[in-house]
N, C-alpha and C positions, 0 to 999 in steps of 0.2 A: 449197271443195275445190279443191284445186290438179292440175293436169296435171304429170305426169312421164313422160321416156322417155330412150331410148337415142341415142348419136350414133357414127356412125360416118366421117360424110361432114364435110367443115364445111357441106355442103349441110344436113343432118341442122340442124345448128347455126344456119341462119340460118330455118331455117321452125319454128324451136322460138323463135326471138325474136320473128319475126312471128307464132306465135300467143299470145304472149303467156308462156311458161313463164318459169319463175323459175330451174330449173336443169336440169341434163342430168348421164346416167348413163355414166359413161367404161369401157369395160373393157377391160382389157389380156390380150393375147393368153396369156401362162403365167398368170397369177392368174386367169382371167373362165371360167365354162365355154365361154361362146358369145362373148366378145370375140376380136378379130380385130388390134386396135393392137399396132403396135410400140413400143417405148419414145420415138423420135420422132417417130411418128403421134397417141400419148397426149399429148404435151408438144404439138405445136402444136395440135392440138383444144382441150388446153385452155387455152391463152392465148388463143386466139380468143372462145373462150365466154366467159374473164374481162373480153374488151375489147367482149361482147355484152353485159355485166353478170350473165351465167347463173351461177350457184353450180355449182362441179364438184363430181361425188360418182365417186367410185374405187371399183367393184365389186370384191371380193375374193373371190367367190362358191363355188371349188372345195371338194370335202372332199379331206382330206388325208392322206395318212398320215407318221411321222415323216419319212423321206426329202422328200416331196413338199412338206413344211412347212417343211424347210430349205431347199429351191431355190427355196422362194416370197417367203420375209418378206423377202429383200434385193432381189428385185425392189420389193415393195411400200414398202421403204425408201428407194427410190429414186426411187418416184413421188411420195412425201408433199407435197414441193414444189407439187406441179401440183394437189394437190387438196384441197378444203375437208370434204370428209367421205369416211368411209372405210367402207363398205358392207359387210359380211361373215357370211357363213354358217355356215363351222366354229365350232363351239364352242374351240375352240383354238384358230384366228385371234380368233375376240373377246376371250380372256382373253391374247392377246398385244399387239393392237391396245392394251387398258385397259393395260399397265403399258409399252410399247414407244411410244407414242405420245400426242399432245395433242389428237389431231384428234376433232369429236363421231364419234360411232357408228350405224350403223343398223344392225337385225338383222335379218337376214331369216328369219322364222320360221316360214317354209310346209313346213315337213319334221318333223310329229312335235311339233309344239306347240302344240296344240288349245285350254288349257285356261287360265284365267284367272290361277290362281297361277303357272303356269311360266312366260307372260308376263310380269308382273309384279315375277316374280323375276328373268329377264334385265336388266331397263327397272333395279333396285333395285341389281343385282350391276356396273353400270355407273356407278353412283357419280356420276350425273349429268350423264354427259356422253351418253345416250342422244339420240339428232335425231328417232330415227323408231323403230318396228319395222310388220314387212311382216307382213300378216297370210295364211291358208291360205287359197285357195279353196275349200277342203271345208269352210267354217263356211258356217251359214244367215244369214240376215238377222239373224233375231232376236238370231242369237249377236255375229254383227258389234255390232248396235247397245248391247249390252251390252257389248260389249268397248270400243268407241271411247269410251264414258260413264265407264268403269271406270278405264281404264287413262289412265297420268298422261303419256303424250308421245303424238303424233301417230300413228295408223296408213296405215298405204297396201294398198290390195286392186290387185292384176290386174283390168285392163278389159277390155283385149283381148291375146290371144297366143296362146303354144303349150302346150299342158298338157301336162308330163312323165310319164309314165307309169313308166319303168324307166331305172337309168341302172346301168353297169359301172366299172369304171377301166381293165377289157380291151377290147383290140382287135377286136370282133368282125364285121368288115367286111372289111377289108383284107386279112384271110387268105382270104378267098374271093374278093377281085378287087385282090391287091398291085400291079399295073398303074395302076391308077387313083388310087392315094396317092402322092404324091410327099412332100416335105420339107415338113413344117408343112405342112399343108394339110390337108380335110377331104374326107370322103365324104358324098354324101347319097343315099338311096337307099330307095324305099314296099317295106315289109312286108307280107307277109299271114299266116293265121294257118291250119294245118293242124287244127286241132282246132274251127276254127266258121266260117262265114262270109267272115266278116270281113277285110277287107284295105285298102289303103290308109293302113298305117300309116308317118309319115315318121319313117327312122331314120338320124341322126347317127353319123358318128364324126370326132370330131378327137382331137390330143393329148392331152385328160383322159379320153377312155374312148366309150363308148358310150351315145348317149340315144337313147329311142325317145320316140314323142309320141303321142297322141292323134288319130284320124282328125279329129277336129272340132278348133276353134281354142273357147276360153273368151273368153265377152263377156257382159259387162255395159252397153256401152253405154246400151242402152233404158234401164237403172238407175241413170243417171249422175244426173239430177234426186234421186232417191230417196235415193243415198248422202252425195248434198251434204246433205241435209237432216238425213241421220242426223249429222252431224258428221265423214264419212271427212275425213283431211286430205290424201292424197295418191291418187292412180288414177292408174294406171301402165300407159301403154302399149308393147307389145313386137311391133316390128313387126321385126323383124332377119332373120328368114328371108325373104327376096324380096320381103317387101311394105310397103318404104318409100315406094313413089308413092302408099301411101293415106293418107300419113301426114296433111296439114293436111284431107284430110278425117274421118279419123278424131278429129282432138283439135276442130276446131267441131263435129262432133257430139258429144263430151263436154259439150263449153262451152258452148252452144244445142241443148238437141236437140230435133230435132221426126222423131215417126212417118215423117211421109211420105218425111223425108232418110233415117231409119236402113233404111226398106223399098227403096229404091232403093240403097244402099250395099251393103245384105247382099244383092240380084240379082247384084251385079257382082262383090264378094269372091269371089274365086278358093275358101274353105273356107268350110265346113258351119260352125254359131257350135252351141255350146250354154253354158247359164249354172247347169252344175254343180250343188251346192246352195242357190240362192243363196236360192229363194223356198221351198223346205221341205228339209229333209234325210229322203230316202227309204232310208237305206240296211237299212232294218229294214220295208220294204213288204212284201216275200216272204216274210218268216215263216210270219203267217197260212199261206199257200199252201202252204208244206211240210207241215203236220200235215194228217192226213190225220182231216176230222172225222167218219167212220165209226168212227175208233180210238179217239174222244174221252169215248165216253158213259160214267161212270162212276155208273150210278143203284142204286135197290136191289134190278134183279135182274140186276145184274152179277153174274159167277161168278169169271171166271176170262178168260187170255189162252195160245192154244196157244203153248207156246214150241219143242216139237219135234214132227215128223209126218214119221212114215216111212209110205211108200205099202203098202197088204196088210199091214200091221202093226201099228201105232198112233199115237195122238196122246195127247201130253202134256202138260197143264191146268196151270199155278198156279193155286192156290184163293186167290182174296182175298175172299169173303166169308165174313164170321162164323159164318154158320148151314153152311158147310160145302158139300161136296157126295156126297150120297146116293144109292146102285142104283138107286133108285124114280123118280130125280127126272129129268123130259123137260126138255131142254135146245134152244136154238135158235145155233147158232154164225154168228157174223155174218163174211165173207170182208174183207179190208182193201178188196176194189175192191166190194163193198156185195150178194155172192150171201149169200141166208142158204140155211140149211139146219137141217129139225128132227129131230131123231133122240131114239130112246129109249137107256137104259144099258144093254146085254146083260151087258156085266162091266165093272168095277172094280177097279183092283188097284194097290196101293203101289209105289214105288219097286223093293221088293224085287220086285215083281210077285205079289205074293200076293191073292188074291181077296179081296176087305174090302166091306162093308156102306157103311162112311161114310170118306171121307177130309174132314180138320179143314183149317181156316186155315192158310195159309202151308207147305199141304205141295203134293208136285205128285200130280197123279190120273192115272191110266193106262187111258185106253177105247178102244174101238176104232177103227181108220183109218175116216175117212169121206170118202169118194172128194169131192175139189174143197176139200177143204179144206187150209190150210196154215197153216206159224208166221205169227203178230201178230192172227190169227182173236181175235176176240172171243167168249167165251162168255156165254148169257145163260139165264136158268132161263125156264121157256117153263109 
């Protein structure tokens, strides 16, 4: 498994050669959402990295719309020179990349590409000049490990970084503090959240719009052993928001890692880590917890469930059992928060509200209000 990451400094660039990486990820400021280079900053970064022997890769990473896709692809026409591989996200920068250029391809497919055929199909639709595709953070282990087995080019997971959460292509920053944006240039600025708790959220805005991120940062580190062994070919680290002095400790603990280093690293990391779904995917734990299993019992002396109950007036039964439900017959109604209550039938009566002996299957029964009771009540013959 190989180490990747981001350069922004040539500093960036030379503790990427002393830990050994093979290449670096360039972004240019209109094409990158979070790059920062000029067209001149891009071009000497990467002749320095060519004369480190690093392989350049050219992030192309925004989505785009038509306008935004004509101001871009002549900037990126323009960097092709400086770089050996051409990174891209939109589905429309890759189908332009494939016919507009020679260079290989990496996809990055963390937005909505979960599933092994639509991988596959990208990696097939590139006609072979596919280098890499990036895989989601919201896949488990197991999914990864089948995918990296499966799939016929290299993949790369996120080690450590920012986890996006919401992104705009509007401004939503700067009109609440225009002061503080100048020309190119970015806002940053923590969220919180009126509807829970929760705050701490760090939110972006530069020139492509608005990101918000995730109170915690995503890491894998501790799994770095683990993923070499699955076969990952690339782990990628993204230190670009303020915490590039972690960086050569961050990639030897990829590259050797030992507990004791990563428990003193993560005391001193400035953010909270979590590692998403890496070891189960939970996103279907609460279900159980939403049915309410008072509501659940369906045996055979279920009757029926109140579906209306007006107070001093009545309550309204669907019959779902066969055998019906009869004047004679004592009933016990179960409350959804678990009061029962037993009552006898005084009256009966249809839809029409007419007084009847028996109402049948799948008709509704009409008896009288019984104080504490309400709709999703379970009926039960007693």
């Amino acid at each position: 498994m190989k180490l990747t990451t981001f350069a922004e400094t040539l500093h960036d660039l030379n503790v990427a050669r002393e830990q050994g990486l093979s290449e670096i990820i360039l972004g240019h400021k209109n094409i990158s959402r979070f790059g920062k280079l000029s067209s001149e900053e891009f071009f000497t970064l990467s002749n320095r990295a060519r004369e480190l022997n690093l392989r350049v890769i050219g992030e192309w990473d925004i989505l785009m719309t038509e306008n935004t896709f004509n101001l871009s692809y002549p900037v990126v026409t323009s960097l092709l020179s400086g770089i050996d591989v051409l990174r891209v996200q939109d589905p429309g920068a890759f189908e332009w990349a494939i016919t507009n250029t020679q260079k290989p391809l990496q996809f990055i497919a963390e937005n909505g590409n979960h599933n092994l055929p639509a991988l596959q199909g990208w990696i097939d639709h590139a006609q072979g000049r596919m280098d890499r595709i990036v895989l989601s953070i919201e896949l488990s282990r197991d999914v990864i490990a089948e995918y990296i087995q499966k799939l016929t080019v290299p993949c790369e997971l996120l080690g450590l970084g920012r986890i996006l959460l919401f992104y705009t292509p509007r401004a939503l920053i700067s009109p609440l503090a225009p002061e503080k944006l100048k020309v190119n240039e970015e806002i940053s600025v923590l969220g919180s959240s009126e509807e829970s708790p929760h705050k701490g959220f760090p939110i972006l805005e530069n020139r492509h719009g608005t990101f918000m991120f995730h109170i915690k940062e995503f890491c894998l580190l501790e799994y770095a052993r683990d993923l070499a062994a699955l076969g990952l070919g690339f782990f990628r680290i993204d230190l670009r928001f303020g915490m590039q002095n972690f960086q050569s400790e961050v990639m030897t603990l990829s590259s050797h890692f030992e507990a004791t280093a990563f428990d003193d690293f993560k005391a001193k990391y400035p953010q909270d880590f979590m590692r998403g779904f890496y070891l189960v995917n939970k996103t279907d734990v609460l279900f159980p917890k939403l049915k309410n299993h008072r509501l659940q019992k369906r045996d055979g002396d279920f009757v029926g469930e109140v579906l209306d109950a007006e107070k001093g007036s009545h309550l309204a039964i669907m019959i779902k059992n066969p055998k019906g439900l009869k004047a004679t017959d004592k009933l016990r109604i179960l409350h959804p928060k678990g009061e029962e209550f037993d009552i006898m039938i005084h009256s009966l009566k249809n839809l029409s509200l007419e007084e009847v002996t028996e109402i049948p299957v799948d008709q509704m029964a009409i008896i009288p209000f019984v104080n504490g009771v309400w709709v999703k009540s379970q009926v039960f013959y007693l």
